[in-house]
Structures are given as C-alpha cells and as structure tokens.
TORDO-89498 format. One record per residue (C-alpha): x, y, z. Coordinates in steps of 0.001 Angstrom, whole numbers, plus 524288, in hexadecimal, padded with zeros to 5 digits. Example, Ala and Ser with C-alpha at 12.3 -4.5 7.8 and 13.67 -1.06 7.14 Angstrom:
8300C7EE6C81E78;835667FBDC81BE4;
//
This chain:
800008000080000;80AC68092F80194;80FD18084C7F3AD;8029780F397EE23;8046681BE47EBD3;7F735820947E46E;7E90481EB97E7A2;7E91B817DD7DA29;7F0B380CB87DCE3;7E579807487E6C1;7DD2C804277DC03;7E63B7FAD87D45F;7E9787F4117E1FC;7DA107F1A57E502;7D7BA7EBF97D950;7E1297DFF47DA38;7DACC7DF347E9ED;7CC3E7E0767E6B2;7C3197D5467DFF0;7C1547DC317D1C5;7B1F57DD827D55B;7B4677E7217E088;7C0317EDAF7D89C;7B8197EFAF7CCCE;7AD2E7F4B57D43A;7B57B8008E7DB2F;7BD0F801757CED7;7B4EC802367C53C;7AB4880D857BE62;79E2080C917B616;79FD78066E7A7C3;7AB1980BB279EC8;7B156812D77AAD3;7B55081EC07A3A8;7AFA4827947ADBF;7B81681F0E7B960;7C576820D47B1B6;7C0F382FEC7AEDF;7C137832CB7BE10;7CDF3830C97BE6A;7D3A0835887B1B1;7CC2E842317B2D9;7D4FC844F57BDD9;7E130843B17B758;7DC8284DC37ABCB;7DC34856677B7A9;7E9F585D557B86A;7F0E0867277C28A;7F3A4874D47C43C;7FCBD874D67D162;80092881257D7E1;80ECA881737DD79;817B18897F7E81D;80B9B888BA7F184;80DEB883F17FF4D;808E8875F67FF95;80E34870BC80D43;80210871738146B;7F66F869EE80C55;7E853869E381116;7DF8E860B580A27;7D3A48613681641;7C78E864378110D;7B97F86227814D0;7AF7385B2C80F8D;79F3185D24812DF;7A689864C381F73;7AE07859B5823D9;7BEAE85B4B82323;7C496850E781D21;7D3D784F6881B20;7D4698509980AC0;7C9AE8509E7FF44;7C9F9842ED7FB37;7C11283B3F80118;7BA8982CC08000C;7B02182AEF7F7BD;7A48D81F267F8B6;7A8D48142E7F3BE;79FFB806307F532;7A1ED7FA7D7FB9D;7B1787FD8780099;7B0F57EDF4807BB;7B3B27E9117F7C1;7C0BE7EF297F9F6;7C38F7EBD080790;7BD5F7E776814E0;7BC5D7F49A81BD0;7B65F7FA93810C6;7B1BD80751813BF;7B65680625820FE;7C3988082081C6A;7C0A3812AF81488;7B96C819D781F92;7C64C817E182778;7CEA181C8481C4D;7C571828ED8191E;7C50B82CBE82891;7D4C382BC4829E3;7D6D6833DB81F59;7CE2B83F44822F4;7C3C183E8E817C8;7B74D839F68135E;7B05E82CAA8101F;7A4CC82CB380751;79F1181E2380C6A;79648817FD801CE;78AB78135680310;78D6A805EC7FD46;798FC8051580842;79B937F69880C43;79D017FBB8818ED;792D8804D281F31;78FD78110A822EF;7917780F2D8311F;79D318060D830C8;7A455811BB828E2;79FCE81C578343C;7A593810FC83EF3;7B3488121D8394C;7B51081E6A83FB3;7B4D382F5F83D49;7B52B8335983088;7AC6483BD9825F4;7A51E8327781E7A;79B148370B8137F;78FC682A8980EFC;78EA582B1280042;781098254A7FECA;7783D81E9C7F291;76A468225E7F12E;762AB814BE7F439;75638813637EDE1;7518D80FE97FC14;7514981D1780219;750D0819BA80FB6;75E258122E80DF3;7636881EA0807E4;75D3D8243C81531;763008191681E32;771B681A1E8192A;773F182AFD8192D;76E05828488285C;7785481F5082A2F;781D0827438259B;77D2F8311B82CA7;77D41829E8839C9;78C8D8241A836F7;7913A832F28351B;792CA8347882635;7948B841D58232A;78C61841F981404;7843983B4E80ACC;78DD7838847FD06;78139835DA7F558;784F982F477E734;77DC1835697DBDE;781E582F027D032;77D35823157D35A;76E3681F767CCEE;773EF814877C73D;77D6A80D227C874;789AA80E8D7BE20;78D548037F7B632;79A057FEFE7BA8B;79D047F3647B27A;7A84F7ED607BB44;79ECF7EAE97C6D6;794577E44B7BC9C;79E8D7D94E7B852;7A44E7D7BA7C4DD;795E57D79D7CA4F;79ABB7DD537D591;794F87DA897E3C5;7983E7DCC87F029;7A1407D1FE7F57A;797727C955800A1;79A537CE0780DAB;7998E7DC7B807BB;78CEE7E4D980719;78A5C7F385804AF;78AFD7F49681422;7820A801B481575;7764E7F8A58103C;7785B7ED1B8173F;76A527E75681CE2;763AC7EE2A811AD;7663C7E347808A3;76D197ED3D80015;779B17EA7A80376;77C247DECF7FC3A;7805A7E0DB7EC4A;77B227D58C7E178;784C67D26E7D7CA;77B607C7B27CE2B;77BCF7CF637C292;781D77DC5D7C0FD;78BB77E51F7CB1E;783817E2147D870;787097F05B7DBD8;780127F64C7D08D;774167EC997D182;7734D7F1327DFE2;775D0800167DD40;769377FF2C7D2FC;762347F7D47DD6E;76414801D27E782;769EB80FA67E22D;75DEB818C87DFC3;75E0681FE87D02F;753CB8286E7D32B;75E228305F7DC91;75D4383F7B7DA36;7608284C147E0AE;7535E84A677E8B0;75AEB841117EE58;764C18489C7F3A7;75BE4851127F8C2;7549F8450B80066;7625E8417C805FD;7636784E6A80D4C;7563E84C5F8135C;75C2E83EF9819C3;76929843D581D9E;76EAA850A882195;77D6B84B5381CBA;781C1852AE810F2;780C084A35805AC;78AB284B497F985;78461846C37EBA4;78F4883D327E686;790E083BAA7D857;78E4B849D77D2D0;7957384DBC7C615;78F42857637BE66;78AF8866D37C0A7;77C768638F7BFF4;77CA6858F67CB62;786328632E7D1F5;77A9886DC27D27B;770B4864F27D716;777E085D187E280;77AEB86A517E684;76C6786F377E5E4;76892860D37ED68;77356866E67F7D9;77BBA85C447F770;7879085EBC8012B;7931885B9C7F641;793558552D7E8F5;79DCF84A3E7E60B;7A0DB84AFE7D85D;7A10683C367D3DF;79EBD8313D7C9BA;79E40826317D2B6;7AE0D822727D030;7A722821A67C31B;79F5A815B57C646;7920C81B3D7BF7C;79210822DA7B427;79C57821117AADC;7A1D082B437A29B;79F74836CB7ABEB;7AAEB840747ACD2;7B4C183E307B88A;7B015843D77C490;7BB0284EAC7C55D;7B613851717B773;7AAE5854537BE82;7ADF485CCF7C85E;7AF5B86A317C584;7A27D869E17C0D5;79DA6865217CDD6;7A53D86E7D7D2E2;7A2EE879817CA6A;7940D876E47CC6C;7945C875C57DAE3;79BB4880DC7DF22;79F5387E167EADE;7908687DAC7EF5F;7950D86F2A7F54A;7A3B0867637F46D;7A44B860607E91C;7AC0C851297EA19;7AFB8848C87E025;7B39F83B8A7DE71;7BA2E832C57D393;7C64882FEF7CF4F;7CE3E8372C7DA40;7DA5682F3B7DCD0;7E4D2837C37DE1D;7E5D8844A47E70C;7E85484B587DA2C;7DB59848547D72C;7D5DC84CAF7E2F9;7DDD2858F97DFEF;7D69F85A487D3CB;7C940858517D828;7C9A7862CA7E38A;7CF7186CAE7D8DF;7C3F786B6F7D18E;7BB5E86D067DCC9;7B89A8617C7E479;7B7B4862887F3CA;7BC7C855A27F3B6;7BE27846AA7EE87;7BA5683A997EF9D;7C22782B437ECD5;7BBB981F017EB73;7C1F88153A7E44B;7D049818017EA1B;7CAE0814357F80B;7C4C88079F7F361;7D078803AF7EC96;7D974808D17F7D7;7CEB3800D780154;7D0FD7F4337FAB7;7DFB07F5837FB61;7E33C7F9E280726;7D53C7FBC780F81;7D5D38078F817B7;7E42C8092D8173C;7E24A808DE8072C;7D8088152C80882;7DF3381D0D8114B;7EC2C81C2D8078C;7E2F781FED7FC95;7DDDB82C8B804C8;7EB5B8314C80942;7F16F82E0F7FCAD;7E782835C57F4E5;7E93D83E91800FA;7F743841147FF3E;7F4E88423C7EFCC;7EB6884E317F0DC;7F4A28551D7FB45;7FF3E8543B7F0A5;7F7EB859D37E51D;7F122864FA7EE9B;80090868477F1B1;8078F866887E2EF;7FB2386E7D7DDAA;7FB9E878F47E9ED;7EF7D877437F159;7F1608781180088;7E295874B6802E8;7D63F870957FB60;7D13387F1C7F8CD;7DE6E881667F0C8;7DB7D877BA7E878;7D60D87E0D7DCBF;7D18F87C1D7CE89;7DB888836D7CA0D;7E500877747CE44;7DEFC8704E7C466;7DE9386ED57B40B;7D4838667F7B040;7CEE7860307A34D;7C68B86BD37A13D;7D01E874D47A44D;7DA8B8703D79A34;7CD6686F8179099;7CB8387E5D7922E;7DAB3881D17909D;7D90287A4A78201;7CE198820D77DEF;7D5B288F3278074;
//
C-alpha cells in the first residue's frame, strides 16, 4: 500500500480483488459509456493559469458546507451497497470520512444502515434519499435520519428510470446472500431478484417512483425541517426551479454517468449551474474528480465543493478503512499543492481567472 502514489492506482488493484460482478457494477456506466470516459477527459481539456512570487507557506483549505466546517472541499459521495467491496462497508467509510474532517453522503441503498453509520461515532453525515413509490417509507427513512443526527436530505433527481447499464444485465448482478439493502430490511424490500435481467434495475422499476416532480420537493419540506439538496441537476432550467422549490444546495451530477448516456461531463456543466444560480445556494458537483487538480478546477469555476465515489469503493475493497483514508489525504495533499503552485492561500482566492477552459480557447480562435 505504500508504493501507490495516485488515487488512480486503487482502481486497477480492486479489480484483480473483487468478483467481476461487483467490479463491473461500481465500474461501469449506462450503454456505450461515452458520457463515463467524458467526466474524466473533460477535466484534462481544462488547463492552468498559476500566479507566482505570492507567499504560499501558510495554506487554508477549511471551508463550510450547509454551516458545518469541514477540513477541505472534497467530500464522500453515496455510493450503494459498500459490503460488495469489503465487510465494514459503510462503516469504514463513516470512520474514514469522520477522521478526516469532512462529509459522508450515506445512500439509501447502504448495506449497512442508517443507525449503524450514526453508532460509529461524531461526524457530519448528509442521507441522500430515493423517492419510493410508497410514501410513508419515504416518510419512515428522512425520520430516521433525522433521529440518528444526519444533518440533510441528498435527494437524487435524475433517477425516473433506471439507466441501462449493460455490464450489470450480463453479469445479472445480485446481491451476494447474506447481503441486503440494510435500510429496508423487514419490509421485504431488501432483498434484489436476479432471474432475468440486472436484479438491481428490476427492483429500482419495482420500487423508484417516475411520477417524481418538483411538488415533490415541496412535500419533503413539509416532513422534515433538514435542508434537502436536489442531486443530479445539470442544466440552467432545473437550476431556476430547484431554486424556486427552495432547495438548500444543488449538486451538479450525472449519476458517475450511470443513466443517461451522452450528456456533457459534469464540469462541462457547471458554470452554467453556476452562472444560473448565483450564489442564491452552494453549488457541488460530482464525477470524475480524481486528482486535487481537479478539485482545483471545479472550485475555479464555481463549485462550493466536491464530491468522490468510485475512488472510495475501490480504495474500500483494497485496503478497507485504511484504503479510504489514503485516498482522502492523498487527494488532500494533491489540492494543497495545486492551491500553492497556482497561488491561492484559501478557497476565496481561487478564481476563474486561474483557469482556461474549452470555451475559453474557442473564443480566442474566433478573434
């Protein structure tokens, strides 16, 4: 473990460890994957404008998120059934999140549940949450929440239907027996068929409600006075309106571009979010960040923050806890570097004007 040297390296490692059905399953993105291999690539057309001869001994990369202080902007985001890549599960991950000083977004369709997470001790934890088509289950899981001290409602939005992932429909995939989506458990939902198709999408269809809509929304806030962040926003027009539902932030995301295929990158995305939001409420995003020069990158076009997902599942299955908290401090260590070689002492220096992007090199060709 101490030969790696990049967040990257993890994922190469987990899959000679994992069966291929759980590997393809946090690997893998809906049907050609164009729009998975975008999130990252879009980064890299991303370049630098550093600043030099500025006083860089002292770097501050605090921040605070929904009013809470965490140590940097790079956070955890919910990621399913974490016991596939090792026995803690989200337990470790809940350990690894509190000892580095930032936030874990706990998923719903955790293999571990909401109040074994709160048992493993302080830390801010948000509940990113699925619209049942039973509403009193929807009901019964933000009070638990609530009760176990999570701090706000992730609530995924781009989610009517399920994306077509084709990896999980050959491998059939299924949870392993002794495994069930533990927040469900007694409900008979917590138990995924595998006879014909991915068991995961057959029970997502079975369950997930398409009719979801910004009424929605607005019902959630009648059950639950945690502020609730719309998950999966991407565009200017869903910016307006989760801002007119008075959603408490907006995480710009594609799903690790598990659903729709061929939708931009997410930091493609962002300045629109951005640009749209004005700084009404923080704007997140998620997808594709693996290095702190991406992380760089996103806050200089205007996110409050980011997210990783599939670098603490593969980090999980390698090394458990000890795997996530390398991945943290190394991406950690990585953004403290490129705030210093670009001159950025804190987060607020951090501007656009650090950055050239795609559409700026686009304009300098048409003068």
């Amino acid at each position: 473990m101490d030969l790696i040297t990049n967040v990257c390296e993890y994922e190469a490692l987990a899959k000679q460890k994992l069966p291929k059905m759980v590997y393809d399953y946090y690997a893998s993105g809906a049907e050609d994957q164009w729009t998975l291999k975008e999130n990252r690539e879009a980064f890299s057309r991303i370049l630098f404008r550093p600043r030099i001869l500025i006083d860089v001994s002292h770097i501050d990369m605090t921040t605070t998120v929904l009013g809470f202080k965490i140590s940097m902007p790079i956070m955890i985001a919910p990621a399913a059934m974490q016991k596939l890549a090792h026995p803690e599960g989200e337990l470790a991950t809940a350990r690894a999140a509190s000892s580095a000083g930032t936030i874990m977004i706990l998923s719903s369709w955790a293999t571990c549940s909401i109040e074994e997470v709160a048992s493993t001790g302080p830390g801010v934890r948000f509940f990113q949450l699925y619209v049942h088509k039973d509403r009193n289950l929807v009901r019964q899981l933000v009070k638990r929440a609530e009760r176990a001290g999570f701090k706000a409602i992730a609530l995924t939005v781009d989610t009517p239907r399920f994306g077509r992932r084709e990896a999980d429909i050959k491998n059939r995939f299924t949870l392993p027996p002794g495994l069930t989506l533990k927040n469900f458990e007694g409900l008979d939902l917590g138990l995924l068929d595998n006879t014909r198709n991915s068991g995961l999408a057959e029970y997502a269809t079975s369950q997930l409600d398409p009719t979801l809509s910004w009424k929605d929304v607005k019902w959630l806030q009648t059950i639950t006075s945690l502020p609730i962040i719309v998950k999966g926003v991407t565009t200017a027009e869903d910016t307006r309106l989760a801002i007119q539902a008075g959603v408490a932030g907006i995480i710009v995301s594609n799903h690790g571009a598990r659903q729709l295929d061929y939708q931009p990158a997410t930091i493609s995305c962002l300045e629109e979010v951005v640009s749209t939001a004005q700084g009404r409420v923080p704007v997140f995003l998620d997808g594709g960040v693996r290095r702190g020069t991406d992380v760089f990158k996103a806050l200089a076009l205007g996110a409050s923050g980011v997210f990783i997902g599939r670098p603490v599942l593969y980090s999980l299955a390698v090394d458990g806890e000890a795997g996530v908290r390398k991945v943290l401090k190394m991406m950690r260590d990585e953004f403290e570097i490129t705030m210093s070689l670009c001159g950025c002492t804190n987060l607020k220096e951090i501007m656009r004007n650090h950055m050239i992007s795609e559409k700026d090199v686009y304009r300098s060709s048409r003068l």
